[in-house]
Structures are given as structure tokens and as C-alpha cells.
N, C-alpha and C positions, 0 to 999 in steps of 0.2 A: 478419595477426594471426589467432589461431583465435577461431573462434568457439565458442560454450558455449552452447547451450539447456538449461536446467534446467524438471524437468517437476515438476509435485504431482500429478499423475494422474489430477488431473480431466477427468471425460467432454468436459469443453466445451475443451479445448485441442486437442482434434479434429477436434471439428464447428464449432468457427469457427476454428482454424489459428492458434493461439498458444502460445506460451511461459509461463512463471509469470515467467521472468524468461529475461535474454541477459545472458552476460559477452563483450565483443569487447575482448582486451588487459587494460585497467584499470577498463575502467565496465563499469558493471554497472545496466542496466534493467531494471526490476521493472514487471511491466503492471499494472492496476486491479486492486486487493487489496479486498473486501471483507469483513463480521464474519461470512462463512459457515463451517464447523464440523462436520464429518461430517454436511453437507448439510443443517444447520441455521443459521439466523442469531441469532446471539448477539446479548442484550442488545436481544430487542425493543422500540421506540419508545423505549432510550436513545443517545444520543448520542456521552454520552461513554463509555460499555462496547463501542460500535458502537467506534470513533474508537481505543480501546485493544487491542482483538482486532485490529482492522487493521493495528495497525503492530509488534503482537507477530509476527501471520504474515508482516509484511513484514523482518522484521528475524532470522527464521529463514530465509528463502531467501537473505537475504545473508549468513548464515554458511555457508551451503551453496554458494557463489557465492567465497567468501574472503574478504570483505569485513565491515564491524563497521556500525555505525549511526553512529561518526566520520566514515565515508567519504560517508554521504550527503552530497547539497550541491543537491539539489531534491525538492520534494515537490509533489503534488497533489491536493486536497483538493475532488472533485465529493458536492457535497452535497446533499439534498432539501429544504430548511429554511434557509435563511442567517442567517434570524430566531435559530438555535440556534448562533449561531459561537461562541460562546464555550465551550460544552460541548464542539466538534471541538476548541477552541485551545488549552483546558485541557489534555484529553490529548495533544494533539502538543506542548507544551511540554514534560509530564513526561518525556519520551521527547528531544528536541530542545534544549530551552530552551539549553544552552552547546554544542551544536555550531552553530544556527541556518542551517540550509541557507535557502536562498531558498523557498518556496511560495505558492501560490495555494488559494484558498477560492471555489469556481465552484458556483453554483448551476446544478442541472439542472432539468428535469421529470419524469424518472425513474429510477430504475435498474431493472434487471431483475426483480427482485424488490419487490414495495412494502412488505415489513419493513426493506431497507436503506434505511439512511440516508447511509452514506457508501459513497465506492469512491476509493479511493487509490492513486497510482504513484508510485513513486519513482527517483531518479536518485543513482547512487554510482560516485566517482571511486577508488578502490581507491590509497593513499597507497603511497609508493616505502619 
């Protein structure tokens, strides 16, 4: 099967050696997305503006990949706050609620940045 690296051109898919996303065949993996923004983070200390930027840029590189937001079928939800799940569930519902991939809500200690709050991956099976 061919492989497909798709880049967003960000500096850091360099200096740590990754993709934005990989199509191999029909799936299509999307690495940790967060609410960053011509190198700003959107939607400072919210949750859910954080939680809605993330899965708008994740759901542009699956159209750049061939794929729709039907085709996802897992998601990843590493968060700073667990206390706040419900402002990440909100927006991934608005986005998800009638496809319903499977997901997790995983509390971290950090992310790179301490304005995010989320960082999200996803997993899409690209339908026949």
C-alpha cells in the first residue's frame, strides 16, 4: 500500500520527525492537533474554543488526506483539566454526536505549551 505523509509545515515536524497526519491504503492517522494558529493558541483558558479549533484543523487535513469526519472511528482527547470534560464533550459532540467514533478523555500534566488545554488525534477509516 502507498504511503502518504501530509505536512502543515510546521517547524516542529522536523525537529521531532513527524507527520500532521499518514494515509496507508484507507486510514488515515492524524497526530496530536492542538488550538495553535499562525503560532498562536486560540481561545485562551477556554476549553471549549480550545476543543473546537482542534477538531476544525483536524478535520482540514482529513480532507487533504480524502477523507470526511464520517470516516473517523477514534479519537483522543489528552487534556490539562478533567475537571473541565464537559466543555472538551460539548465540542466534540457538536462535531461527532451522530457519527460517534470511539474516544478517550486522558488527563495529562502538560502539554507543550501551558495556554493548551487540549491536544487531540485522530483515527479515520476512509469508507469504500
Amino acid at each position: 500500500m502507498k504511503r502518504v505523509n501530509i505536512s502543515s509545515g510546521a517547524k516542529w515536524e522536523d525537529i521531532v520527525g513527524y507527520s500532521r497526519a499518514v494515509k496507508i491504503g484507507n486510514i488515515v492517522e492524524v497526530s496530536g492537533t492542538t488550538a495553535v494558529v499562525d503560532g498562536k493558541v486560540i481561545g485562551i483558558k477556554e476549553a471549549y474554543a480550545q476543543t473546537k479549533a482542534v477538531i476544525q484543523k483536524i478535520e482540514t487535513v482529513l480532507k487533504q488526506a480524502g477523507a470526511t469526519m464520517n470516516d473517523v472511528v477514534r479519537t483522543r482527547m489528552f487534556v490539562t483539566d478533567i475537571t473541565r470534560w464537559e466543555e472538551y464533550s460539548r465540542a466534540h459532540s457538536e462535531y461527532f454526536k451522530d457519527i460517534k467514533p470511539t474516544t478517550s478523555i486522558i488527563e495529562v500534566k502538560a502539554l507543550i505549551d501551558p495556554d493548551m488545554l487540549i491536544e487531540m488525534e485522530a483515527t479515520a477509516i476512509i469508507s469504500e
